[in-house]
PLY file of the C-alpha trace (Angstrom):
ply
format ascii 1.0
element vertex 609
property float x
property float y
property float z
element edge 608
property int vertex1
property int vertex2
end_header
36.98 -24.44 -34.91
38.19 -24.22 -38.49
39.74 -20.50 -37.97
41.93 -22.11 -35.15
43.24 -24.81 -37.33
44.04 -21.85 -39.80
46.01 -20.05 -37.72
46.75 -20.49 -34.28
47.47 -16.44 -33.93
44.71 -15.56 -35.57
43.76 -13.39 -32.63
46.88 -11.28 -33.07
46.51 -10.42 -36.79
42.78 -9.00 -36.88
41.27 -6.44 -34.81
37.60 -7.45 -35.89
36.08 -11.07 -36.78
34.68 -9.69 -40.06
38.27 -8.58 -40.86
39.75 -12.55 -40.31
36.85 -13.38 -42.49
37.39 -11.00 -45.29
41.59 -12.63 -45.48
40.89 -15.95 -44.86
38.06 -17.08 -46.86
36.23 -16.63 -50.10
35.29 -13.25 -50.75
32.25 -14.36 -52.59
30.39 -15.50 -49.55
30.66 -12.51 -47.87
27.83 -11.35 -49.83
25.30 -13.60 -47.71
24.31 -10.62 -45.36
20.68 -11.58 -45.44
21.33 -15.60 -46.36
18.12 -17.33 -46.39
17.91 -21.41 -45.95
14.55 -23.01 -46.82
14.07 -26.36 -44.84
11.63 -28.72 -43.84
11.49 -29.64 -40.28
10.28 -32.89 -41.19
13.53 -34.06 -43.86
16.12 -36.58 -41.85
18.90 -33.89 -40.91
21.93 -33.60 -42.71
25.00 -34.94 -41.58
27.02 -31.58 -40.91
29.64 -33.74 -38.68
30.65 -35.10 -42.16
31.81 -32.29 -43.68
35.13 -31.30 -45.12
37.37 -28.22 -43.91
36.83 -26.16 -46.96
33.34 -26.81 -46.35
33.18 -26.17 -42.77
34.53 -22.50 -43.52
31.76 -21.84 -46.24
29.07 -22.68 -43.19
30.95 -20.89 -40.85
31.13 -17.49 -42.85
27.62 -18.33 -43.85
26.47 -18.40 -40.19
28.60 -15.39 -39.18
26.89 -13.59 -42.01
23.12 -14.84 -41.03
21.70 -15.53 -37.48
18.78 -17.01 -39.26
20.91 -19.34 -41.34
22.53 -20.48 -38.16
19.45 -21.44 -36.31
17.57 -22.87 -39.15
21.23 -25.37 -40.41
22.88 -25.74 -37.05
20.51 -24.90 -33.85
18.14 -27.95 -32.79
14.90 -27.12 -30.07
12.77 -29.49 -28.67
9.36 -29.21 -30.49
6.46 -30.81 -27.83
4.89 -32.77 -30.90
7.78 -33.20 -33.58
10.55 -33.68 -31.32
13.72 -32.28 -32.11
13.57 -29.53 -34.87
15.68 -26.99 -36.61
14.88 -23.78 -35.33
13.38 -21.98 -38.00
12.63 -18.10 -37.33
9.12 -16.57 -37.42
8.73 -14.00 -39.39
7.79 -11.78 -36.05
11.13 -13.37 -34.54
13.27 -12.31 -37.57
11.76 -8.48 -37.29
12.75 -8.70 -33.30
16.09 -9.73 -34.51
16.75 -7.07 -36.99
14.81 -3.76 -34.01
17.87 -5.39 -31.85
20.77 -4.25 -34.11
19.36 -1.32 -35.33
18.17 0.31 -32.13
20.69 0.68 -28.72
17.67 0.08 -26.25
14.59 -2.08 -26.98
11.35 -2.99 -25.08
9.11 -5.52 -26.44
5.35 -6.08 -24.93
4.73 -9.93 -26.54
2.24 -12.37 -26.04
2.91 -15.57 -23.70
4.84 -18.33 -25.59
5.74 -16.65 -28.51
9.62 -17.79 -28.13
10.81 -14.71 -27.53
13.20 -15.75 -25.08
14.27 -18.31 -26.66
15.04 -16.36 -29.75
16.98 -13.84 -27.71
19.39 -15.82 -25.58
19.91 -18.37 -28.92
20.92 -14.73 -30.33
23.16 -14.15 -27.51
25.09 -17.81 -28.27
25.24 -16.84 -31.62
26.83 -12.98 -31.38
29.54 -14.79 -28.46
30.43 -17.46 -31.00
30.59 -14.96 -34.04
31.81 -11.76 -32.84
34.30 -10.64 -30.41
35.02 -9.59 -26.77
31.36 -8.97 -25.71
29.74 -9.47 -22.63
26.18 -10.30 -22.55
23.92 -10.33 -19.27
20.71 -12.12 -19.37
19.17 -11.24 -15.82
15.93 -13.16 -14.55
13.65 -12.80 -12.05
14.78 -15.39 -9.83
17.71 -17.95 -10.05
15.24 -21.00 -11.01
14.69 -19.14 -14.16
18.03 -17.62 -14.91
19.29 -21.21 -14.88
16.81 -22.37 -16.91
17.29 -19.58 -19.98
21.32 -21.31 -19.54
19.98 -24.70 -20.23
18.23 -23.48 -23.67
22.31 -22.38 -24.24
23.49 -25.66 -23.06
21.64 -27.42 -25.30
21.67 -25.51 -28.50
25.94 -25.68 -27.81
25.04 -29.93 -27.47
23.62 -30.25 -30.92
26.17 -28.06 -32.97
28.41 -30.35 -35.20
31.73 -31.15 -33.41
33.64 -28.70 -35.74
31.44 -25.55 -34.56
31.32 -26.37 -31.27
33.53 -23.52 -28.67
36.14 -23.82 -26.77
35.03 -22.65 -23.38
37.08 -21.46 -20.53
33.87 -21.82 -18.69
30.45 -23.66 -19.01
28.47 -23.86 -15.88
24.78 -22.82 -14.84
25.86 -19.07 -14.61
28.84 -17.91 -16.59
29.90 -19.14 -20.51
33.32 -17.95 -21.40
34.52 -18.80 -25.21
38.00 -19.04 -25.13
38.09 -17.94 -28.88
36.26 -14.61 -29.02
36.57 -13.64 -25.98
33.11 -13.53 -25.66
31.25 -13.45 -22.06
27.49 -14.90 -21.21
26.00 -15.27 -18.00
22.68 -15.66 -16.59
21.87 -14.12 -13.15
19.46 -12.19 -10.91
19.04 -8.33 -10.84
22.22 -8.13 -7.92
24.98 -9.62 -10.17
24.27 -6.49 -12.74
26.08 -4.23 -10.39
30.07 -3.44 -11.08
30.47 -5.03 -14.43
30.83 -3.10 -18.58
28.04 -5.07 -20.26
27.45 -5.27 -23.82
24.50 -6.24 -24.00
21.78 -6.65 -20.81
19.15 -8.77 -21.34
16.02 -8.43 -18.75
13.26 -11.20 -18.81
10.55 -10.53 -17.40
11.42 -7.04 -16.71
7.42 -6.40 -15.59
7.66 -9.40 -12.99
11.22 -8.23 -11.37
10.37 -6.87 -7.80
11.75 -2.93 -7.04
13.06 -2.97 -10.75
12.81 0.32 -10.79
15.73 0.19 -7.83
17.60 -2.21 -9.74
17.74 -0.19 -12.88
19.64 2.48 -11.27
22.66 0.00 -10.64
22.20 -1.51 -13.73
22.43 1.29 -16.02
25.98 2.74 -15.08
27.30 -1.01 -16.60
25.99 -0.10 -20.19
26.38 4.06 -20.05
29.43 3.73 -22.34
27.58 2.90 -24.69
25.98 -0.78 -24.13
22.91 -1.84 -25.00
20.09 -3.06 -23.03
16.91 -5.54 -24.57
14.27 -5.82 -22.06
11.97 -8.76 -22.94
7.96 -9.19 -21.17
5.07 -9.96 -21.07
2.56 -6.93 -19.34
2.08 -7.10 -15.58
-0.52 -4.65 -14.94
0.32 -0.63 -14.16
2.91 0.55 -11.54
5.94 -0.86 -12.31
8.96 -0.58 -13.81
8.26 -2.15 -17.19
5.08 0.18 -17.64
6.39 3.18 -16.84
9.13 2.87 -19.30
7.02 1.68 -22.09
4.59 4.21 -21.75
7.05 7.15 -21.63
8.60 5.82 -24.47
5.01 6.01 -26.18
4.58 9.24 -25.55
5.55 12.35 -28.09
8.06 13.26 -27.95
9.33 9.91 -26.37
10.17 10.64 -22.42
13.02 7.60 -22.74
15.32 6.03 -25.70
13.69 2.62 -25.57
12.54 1.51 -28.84
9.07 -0.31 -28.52
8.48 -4.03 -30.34
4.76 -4.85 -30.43
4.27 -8.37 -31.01
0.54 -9.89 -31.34
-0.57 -13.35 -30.50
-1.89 -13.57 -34.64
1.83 -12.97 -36.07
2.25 -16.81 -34.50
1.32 -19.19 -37.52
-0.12 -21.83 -34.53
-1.64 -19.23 -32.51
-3.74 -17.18 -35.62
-6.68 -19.74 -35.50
-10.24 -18.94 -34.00
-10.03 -22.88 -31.68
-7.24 -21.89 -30.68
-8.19 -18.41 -29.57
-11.52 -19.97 -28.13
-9.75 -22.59 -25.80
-6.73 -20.44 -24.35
-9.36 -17.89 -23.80
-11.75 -20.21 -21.87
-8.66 -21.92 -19.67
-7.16 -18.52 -19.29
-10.09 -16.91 -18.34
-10.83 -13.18 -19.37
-7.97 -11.36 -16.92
-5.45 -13.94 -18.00
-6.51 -13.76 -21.89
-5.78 -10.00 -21.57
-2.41 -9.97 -19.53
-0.63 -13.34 -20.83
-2.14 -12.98 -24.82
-3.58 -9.43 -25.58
-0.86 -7.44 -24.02
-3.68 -4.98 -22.00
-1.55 -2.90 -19.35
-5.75 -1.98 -17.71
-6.88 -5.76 -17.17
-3.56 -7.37 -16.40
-3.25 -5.87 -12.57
-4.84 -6.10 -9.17
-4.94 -2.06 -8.49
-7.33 -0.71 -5.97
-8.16 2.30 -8.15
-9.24 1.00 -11.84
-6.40 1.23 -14.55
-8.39 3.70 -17.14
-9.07 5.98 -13.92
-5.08 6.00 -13.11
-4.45 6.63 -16.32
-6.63 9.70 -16.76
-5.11 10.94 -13.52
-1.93 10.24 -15.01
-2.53 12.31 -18.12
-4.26 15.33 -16.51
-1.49 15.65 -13.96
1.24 15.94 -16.02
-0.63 18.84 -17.50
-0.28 20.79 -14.37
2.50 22.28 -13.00
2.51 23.89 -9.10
2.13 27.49 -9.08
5.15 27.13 -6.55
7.30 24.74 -5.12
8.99 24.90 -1.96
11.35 23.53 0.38
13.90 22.45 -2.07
16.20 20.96 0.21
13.52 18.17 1.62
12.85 16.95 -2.33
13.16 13.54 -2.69
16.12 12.69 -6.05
14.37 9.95 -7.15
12.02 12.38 -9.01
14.87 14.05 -10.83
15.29 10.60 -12.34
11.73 10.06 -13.18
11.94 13.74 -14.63
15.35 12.38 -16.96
17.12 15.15 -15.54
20.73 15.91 -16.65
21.39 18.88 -14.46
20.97 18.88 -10.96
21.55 22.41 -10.66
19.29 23.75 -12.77
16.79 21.32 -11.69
13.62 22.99 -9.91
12.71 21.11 -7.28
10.36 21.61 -4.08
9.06 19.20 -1.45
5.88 21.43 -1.04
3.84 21.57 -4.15
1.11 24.63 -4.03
-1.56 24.71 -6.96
-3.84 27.08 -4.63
-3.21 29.72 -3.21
-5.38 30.50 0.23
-8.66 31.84 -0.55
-10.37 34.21 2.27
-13.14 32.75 3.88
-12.45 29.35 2.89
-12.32 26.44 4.82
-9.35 23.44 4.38
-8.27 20.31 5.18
-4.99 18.60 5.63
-4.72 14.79 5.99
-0.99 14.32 7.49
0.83 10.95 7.50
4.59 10.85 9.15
7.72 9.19 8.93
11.03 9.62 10.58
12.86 11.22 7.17
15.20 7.84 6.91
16.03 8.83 3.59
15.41 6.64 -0.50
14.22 3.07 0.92
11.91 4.76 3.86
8.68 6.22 3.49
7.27 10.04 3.05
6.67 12.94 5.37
3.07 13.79 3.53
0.59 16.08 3.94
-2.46 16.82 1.46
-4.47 20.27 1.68
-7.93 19.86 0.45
-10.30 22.31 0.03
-13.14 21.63 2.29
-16.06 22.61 -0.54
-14.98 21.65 -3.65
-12.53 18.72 -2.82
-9.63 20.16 -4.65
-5.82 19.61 -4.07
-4.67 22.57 -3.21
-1.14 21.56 -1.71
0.94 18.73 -0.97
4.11 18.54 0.94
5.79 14.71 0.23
9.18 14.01 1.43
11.31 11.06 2.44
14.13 13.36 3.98
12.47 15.61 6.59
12.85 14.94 9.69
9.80 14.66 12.24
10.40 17.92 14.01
10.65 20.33 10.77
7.38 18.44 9.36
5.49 19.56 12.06
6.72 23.09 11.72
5.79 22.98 7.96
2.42 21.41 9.08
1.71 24.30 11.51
2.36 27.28 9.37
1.38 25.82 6.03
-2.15 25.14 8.62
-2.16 28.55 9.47
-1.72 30.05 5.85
-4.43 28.39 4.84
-7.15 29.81 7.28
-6.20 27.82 9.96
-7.06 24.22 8.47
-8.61 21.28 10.08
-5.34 19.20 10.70
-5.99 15.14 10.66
-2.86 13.55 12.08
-2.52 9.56 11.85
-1.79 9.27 15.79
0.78 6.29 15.37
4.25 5.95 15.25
5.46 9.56 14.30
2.51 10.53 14.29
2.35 11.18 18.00
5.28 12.98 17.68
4.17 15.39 15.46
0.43 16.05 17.60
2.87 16.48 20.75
4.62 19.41 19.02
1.82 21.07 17.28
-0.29 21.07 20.59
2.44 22.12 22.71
5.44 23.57 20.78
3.42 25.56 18.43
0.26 26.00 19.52
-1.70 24.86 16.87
-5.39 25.17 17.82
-7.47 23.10 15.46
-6.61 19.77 15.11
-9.25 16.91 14.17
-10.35 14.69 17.28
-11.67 11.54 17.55
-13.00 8.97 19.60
-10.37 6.55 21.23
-11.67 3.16 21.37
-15.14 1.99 22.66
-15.35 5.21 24.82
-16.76 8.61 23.97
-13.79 10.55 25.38
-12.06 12.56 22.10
-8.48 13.04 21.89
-6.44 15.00 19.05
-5.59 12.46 15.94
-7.17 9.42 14.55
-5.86 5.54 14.67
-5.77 3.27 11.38
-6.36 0.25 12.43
-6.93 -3.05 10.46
-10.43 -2.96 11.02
-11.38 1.10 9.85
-8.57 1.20 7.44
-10.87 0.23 4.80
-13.47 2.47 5.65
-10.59 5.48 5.26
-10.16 4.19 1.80
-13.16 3.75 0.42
-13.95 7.02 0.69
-10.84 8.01 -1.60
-12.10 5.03 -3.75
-15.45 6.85 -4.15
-14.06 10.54 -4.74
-12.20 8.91 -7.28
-14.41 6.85 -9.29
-17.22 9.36 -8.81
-14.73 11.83 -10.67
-15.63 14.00 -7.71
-12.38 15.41 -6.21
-9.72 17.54 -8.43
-6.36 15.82 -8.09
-3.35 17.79 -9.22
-0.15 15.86 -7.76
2.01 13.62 -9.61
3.24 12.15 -6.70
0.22 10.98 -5.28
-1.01 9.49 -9.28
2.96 7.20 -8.69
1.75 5.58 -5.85
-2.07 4.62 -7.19
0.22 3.12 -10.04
1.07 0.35 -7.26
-1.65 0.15 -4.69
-3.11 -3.26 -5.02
-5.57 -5.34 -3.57
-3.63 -8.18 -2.67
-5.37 -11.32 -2.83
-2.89 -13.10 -0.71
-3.15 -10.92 2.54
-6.91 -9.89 1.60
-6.40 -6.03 1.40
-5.55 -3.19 -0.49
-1.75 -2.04 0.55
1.37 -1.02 -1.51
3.19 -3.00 -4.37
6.76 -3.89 -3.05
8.85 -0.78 -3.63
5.79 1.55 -3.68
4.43 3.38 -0.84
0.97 4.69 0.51
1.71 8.36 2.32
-0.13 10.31 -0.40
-2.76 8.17 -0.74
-3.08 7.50 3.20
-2.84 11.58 3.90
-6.02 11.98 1.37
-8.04 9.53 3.09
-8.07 11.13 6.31
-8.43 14.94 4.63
-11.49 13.11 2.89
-12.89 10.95 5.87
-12.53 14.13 8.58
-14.46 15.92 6.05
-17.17 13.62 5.82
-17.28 13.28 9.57
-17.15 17.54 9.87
-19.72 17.37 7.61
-22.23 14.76 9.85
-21.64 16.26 13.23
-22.84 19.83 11.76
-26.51 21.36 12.25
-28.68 20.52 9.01
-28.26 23.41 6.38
-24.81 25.30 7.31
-23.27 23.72 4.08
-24.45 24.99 0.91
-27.70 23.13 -0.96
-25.12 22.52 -3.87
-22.87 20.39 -1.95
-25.01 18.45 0.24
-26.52 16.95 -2.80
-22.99 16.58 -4.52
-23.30 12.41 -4.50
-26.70 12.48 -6.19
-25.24 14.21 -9.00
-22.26 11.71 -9.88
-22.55 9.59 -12.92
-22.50 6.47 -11.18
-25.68 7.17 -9.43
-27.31 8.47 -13.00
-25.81 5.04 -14.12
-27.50 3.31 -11.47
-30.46 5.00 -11.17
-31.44 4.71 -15.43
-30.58 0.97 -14.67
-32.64 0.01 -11.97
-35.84 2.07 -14.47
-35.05 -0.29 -16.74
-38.91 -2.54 -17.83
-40.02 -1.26 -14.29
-43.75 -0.28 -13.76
-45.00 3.13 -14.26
-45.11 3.70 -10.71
-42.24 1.36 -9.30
-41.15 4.82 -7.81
-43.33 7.61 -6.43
-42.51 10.88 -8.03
-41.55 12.59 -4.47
-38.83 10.06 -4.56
-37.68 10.83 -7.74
-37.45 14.33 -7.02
-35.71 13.27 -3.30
-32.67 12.08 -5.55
-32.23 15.18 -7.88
-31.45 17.39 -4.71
-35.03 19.42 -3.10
-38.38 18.39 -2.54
-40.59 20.31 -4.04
-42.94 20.19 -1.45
-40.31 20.55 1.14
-38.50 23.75 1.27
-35.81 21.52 3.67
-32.57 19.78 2.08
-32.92 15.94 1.76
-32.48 14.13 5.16
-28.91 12.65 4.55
-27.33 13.83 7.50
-30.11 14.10 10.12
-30.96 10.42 11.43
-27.81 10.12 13.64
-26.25 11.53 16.77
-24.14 14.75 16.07
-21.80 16.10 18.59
-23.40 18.58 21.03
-26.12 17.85 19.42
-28.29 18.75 22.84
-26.76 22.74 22.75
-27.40 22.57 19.63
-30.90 21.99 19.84
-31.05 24.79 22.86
-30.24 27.15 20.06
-32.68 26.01 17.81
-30.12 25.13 14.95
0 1
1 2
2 3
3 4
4 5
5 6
6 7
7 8
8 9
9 10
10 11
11 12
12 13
13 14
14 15
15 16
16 17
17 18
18 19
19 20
20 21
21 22
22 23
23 24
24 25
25 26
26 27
27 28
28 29
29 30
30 31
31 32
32 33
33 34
34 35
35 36
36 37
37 38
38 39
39 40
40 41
41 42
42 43
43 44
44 45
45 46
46 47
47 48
48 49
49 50
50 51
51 52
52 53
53 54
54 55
55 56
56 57
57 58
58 59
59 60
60 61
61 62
62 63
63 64
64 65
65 66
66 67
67 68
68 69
69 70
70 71
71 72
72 73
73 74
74 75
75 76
76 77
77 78
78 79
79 80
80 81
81 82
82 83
83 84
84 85
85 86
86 87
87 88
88 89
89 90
90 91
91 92
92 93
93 94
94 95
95 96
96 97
97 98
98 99
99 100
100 101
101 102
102 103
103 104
104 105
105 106
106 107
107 108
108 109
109 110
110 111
111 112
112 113
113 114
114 115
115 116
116 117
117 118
118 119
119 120
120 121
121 122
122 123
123 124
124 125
125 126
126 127
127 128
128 129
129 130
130 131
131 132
132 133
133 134
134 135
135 136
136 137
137 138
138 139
139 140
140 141
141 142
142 143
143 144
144 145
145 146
146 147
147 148
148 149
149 150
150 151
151 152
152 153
153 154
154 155
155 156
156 157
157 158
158 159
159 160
160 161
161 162
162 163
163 164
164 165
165 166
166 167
167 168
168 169
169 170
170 171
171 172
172 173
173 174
174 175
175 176
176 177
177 178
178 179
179 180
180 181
181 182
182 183
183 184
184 185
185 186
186 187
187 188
188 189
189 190
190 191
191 192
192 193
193 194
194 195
195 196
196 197
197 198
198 199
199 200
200 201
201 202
202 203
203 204
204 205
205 206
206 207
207 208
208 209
209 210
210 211
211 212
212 213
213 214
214 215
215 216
216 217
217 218
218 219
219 220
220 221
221 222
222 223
223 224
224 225
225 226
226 227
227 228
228 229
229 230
230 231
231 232
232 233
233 234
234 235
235 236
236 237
237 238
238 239
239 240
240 241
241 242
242 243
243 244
244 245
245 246
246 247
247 248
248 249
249 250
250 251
251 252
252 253
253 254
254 255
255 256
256 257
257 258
258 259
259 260
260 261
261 262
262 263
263 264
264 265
265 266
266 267
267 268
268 269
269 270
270 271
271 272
272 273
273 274
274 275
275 276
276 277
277 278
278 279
279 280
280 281
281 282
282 283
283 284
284 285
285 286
286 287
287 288
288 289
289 290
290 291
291 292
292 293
293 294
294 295
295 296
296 297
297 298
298 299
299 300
300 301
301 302
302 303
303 304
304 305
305 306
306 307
307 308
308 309
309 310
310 311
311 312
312 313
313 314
314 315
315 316
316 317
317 318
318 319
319 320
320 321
321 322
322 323
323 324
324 325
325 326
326 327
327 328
328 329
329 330
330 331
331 332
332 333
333 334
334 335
335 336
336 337
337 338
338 339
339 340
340 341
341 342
342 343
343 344
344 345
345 346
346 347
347 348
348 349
349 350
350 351
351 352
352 353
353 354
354 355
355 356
356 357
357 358
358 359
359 360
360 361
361 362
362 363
363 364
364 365
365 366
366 367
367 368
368 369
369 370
370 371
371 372
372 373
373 374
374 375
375 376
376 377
377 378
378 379
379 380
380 381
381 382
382 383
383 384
384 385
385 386
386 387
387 388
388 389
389 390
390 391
391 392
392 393
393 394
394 395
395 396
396 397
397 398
398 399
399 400
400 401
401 402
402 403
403 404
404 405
405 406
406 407
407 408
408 409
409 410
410 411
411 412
412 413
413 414
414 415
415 416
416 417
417 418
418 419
419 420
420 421
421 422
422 423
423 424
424 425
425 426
426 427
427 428
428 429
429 430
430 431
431 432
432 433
433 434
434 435
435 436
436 437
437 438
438 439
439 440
440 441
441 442
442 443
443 444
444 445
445 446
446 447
447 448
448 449
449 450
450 451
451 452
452 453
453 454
454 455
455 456
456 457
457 458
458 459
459 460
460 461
461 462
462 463
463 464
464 465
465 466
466 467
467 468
468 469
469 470
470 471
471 472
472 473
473 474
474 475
475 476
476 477
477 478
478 479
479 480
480 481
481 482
482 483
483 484
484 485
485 486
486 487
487 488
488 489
489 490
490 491
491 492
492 493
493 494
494 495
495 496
496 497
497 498
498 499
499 500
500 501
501 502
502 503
503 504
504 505
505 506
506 507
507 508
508 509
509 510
510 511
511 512
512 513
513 514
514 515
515 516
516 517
517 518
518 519
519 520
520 521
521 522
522 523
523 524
524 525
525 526
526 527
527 528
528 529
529 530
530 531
531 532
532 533
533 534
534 535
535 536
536 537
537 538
538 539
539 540
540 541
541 542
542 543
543 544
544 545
545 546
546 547
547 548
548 549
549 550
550 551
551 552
552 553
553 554
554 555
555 556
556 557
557 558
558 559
559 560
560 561
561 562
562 563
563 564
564 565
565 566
566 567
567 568
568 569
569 570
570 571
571 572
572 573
573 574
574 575
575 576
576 577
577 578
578 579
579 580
580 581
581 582
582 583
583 584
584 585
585 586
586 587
587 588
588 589
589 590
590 591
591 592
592 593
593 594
594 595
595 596
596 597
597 598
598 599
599 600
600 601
601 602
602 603
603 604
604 605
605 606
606 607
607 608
């Protein structure tokens, strides 16, 4: 390069680039801050190998000086109709550009194929070739891609005239050193990140990275001092990393530094035309048009639980804070991240969340789910404490750090508190554990039986199984949708944000580096209550709650539908009156739970009830 030929010990005279090109060339061109070159993409190119030293330092201070004036005069891409092009900036591009040096952490949500990636990592070859001793990280989801953002590199550094061109003291699929600057680029998975001062960390793809919420927390000790970190994607649903960040920086005030870069699909010259809209619509289909092209965080996932429900859920819960929390030493740290706290000791923390206090006379319900308390990558201790009338969360206990044996003990006496709950214990794994010691260590009288098998014999517990598992979570799917349980916990809202239905293995399970325990603890509160509820004598529950599901707004929904152009008399008006609650004719409740076998139901009957 020209600044070589000047001076071999260059290096040794400046402390900054900008100061070797303040001494060494004409002052008047350092005035090209914001240089702008206007070319056509369709003129023969000009031969740049041709020119003379005194010229080749006026395009080198001009390219220092402009990154746009660099791609458009000296970086070539492959165009799929016009071949090979100058790479001339969008004006979209150019504003990305400018949000990366003015803000320390960025987080764009674009549209697919908007050359965002190529616009960063060109960037990238154009700050190691221009400024000095950085090291940039461009980190991809898996190595097939991380190569492939090195070959857009590779061949940009191919086309540059002969003059410009680096000396590298290495150049292979991973790893660009420039010999001159001192400048480091490599291109690698999540796992390289670790043990390394970055200058700049590039993620692409950040939404599609599996557990990069785990791989942030290694990541971000190699740009504390002060790097900065650009993290490039499209949208990939809710749940994940990449959403939770962008919506907390959304929020007001922002809950995280990152500075958000909205790009839509119109700001594209090619892409701002109603064919072309039509046709990538049509071959995308509607899900794809609104993940890949409209940026929607509700219609780009698979979740179980619809998006805008989540993200009600999500907003009324952080409105609520536990009346207590206990148990601080069982509290799981990831939250204090979540929470951006800087002070562990002042932190309030608590494993058991209460938003209830016990109410005399009331009846509750804890759904339990165990685990052996292995600790960050293991799953949750869990318990949720409904109340058995009005479906509320009243408690939850959720910890990955309690062991089996002081679960149980919290279990028992958080049970008893609470007027002696109905306790529903998943009676697998350490779950047996956990009915062994509340039967037998502490006595704990009413625990939730159920049938084992094809026989009618009941034993204490209940087993998920492939085959019922759905039937536990449909009723949590229809509480939730029906808007007809009060959730409070924050917790159990983070794990809806990655429960799927996985179209691969053909059922609804966790996102990889999510878990289920909250969600799996309320289905079996919610499913012994339904079954408490059909095994008692007609009438013991109150009028208002037997005919709660009439009242929802899906079944108003449905029910207005289905009235829609019928006859007059398509319905007769005792049935009309059936699905409002009571018969007028018919002092009795409507039959809902009488057509079925209750247990006892013979001594029962000998009383009358």
């Amino acid at each position: 390069m020209p600044f070589r030929d000047i001076d071999p010990n260059w290096r040794a005279k400046y402390s900054t680039l900008e100061e070797f090109y303040r001494s060494e060339y004409d002052p008047k061109y350092y005035s090209f801050n914001k240089y702008e070159l206007q070319v056509d993409p369709m003129e023969p190119f000009e031969d740049v190998d041709e020119y003379t030293p005194e010229e080749q330092q006026r395009e080198l201070l001009k390219c220092a000086m402009s990154f746009s004036y660099f791609c458009v005069k000296f970086v070539k891409i492959a165009h799929p109709k016009r071949g090979l092009i100058p790479f001339i900036l969008y004006k979209f591009q150019k504003r990305v550009i400018g949000e990366y040096e003015s803000a320390r952490f960025n987080i764009l949500s674009k549209f697919r194929q908007g050359g965002l990636t190529t616009t960063t990592v060109i960037w990238s070859l154009w700050r190691c070739l221009f400024k000095l001793d950085e090291t940039i990280m461009v980190l991809s989801k898996s190595d097939r891609e991380a190569i492939a953002a090195g070959e857009i590199v590779k061949r940009a550094m191919q086309e540059l005239p002969k003059w410009m061109r680096p000396e590298m003291e290495k150049n292979n699929d991973h790893q660009k050193i420039f010999c001159d600057t001192g400048c480091k680029l490599f291109f690698y998975t999540p796992e390289a990140a670790r043990g390394r001062s970055i200058t700049y960390l590039i993620l692409d793809e950040a939404a599609f990275i599996p557990q990069m919420d785990k791989h942030w927390k290694a990541m971000f000790p190699t740009i504390s001092t002060g790097g900065h970190c650009i993290c490039v994607s499209t949208v990939n649903g809710v749940g994940n990393w990449y959403y939770d960040i962008f919506k907390g920086a959304e929020k007001t005030p922002p809950q995280n530094d990152f500075n958000i870069i909205e790009l839509d699909y119109w700001e594209h010259p090619d892409y701002d035309d109603e064919e072309w809209v039509k046709q990538t619509r049509a071959q995308l289909g509607e899900k794809g048009w609104l993940q890949e092209v409209m940026r929607d965080f509700l219609g780009a996932g698979d979740s179980f639980i619809p998006p805008d429900i989540i993200n009600d859920l999500d907003l009324v819960t952080r409105e609520i804070d536990p009346v207590r929390m206990l148990f601080p030493q069982w509290n799981n740290y990831d939250e204090a991240r979540e929470q951006r706290v800087t002070d562990m000791d002042t932190w309030v923390r608590g494993a058991l969340h209460i938003w209830r206090e016990p109410v005399e006379g009331r009846e509750y319900i804890m759904g339990v789910d165990g685990a052996e308390g292995m600790g960050e990558d293991g799953d949750n201790c869990c318990f949720e404490l409904i109340d058995a009338v009005t479906c509320e969360q009243v408690a939850e206990f959720y910890s990955n750090i309690c062991p089996p044996h002081n679960f149980a003990q919290v279990v028992s006496m958080v049970g008893k508190t609470y007027n002696d709950a109905v306790v529903i214990v998943e009676s697998q794994s350490t779950g047996l554990t956990i009915l062994e010691k509340l039967q037998h260590e502490f006595f704990y009288e009413n625990i939730f039986e159920s049938s084992q098998g094809s026989t009618k014999n009941f034993k204490p517990g209940i087993k998920t199984t492939q085959s019922n598992r759905p039937k536990y979570l449909e009723t949590m799917q229809t509480r939730l949708i029906n808007e007809s349980i009060a959730i409070r916990s924050r917790r159990f809202v983070k794990e809806l944000k990655g429960f799927i239905f996985n179209p691969q293995t053909k059922r609804a399970e966790a996102s990889k580096g999510f878990h289920d325990d909250a969600i799996m603890a309320l289905c079996l509160a919610l499913y012994a209550r339904n079954s408490r509820m059909r095994n008692v004598p007609v009438g013991a529950f109150d009028e208002e709650e037997i005919t709660e599901a009439f009242k929802a707004e899906i079944f108003e929904d449905i029910k207005k539908e289905l009235a829609k152009s019928a006859p007059d008399d398509w319905m007769a008006p005792d049935d009309l009156e059936l699905l409002e609650g009571v018969n007028e004719d018919d002092s009795t409740l409507p039959s809902i739970s009488q057509n079925f076998n209750r247990r006892h139901d013979a001594l029962l009957k000998e009383f009358g009830w």
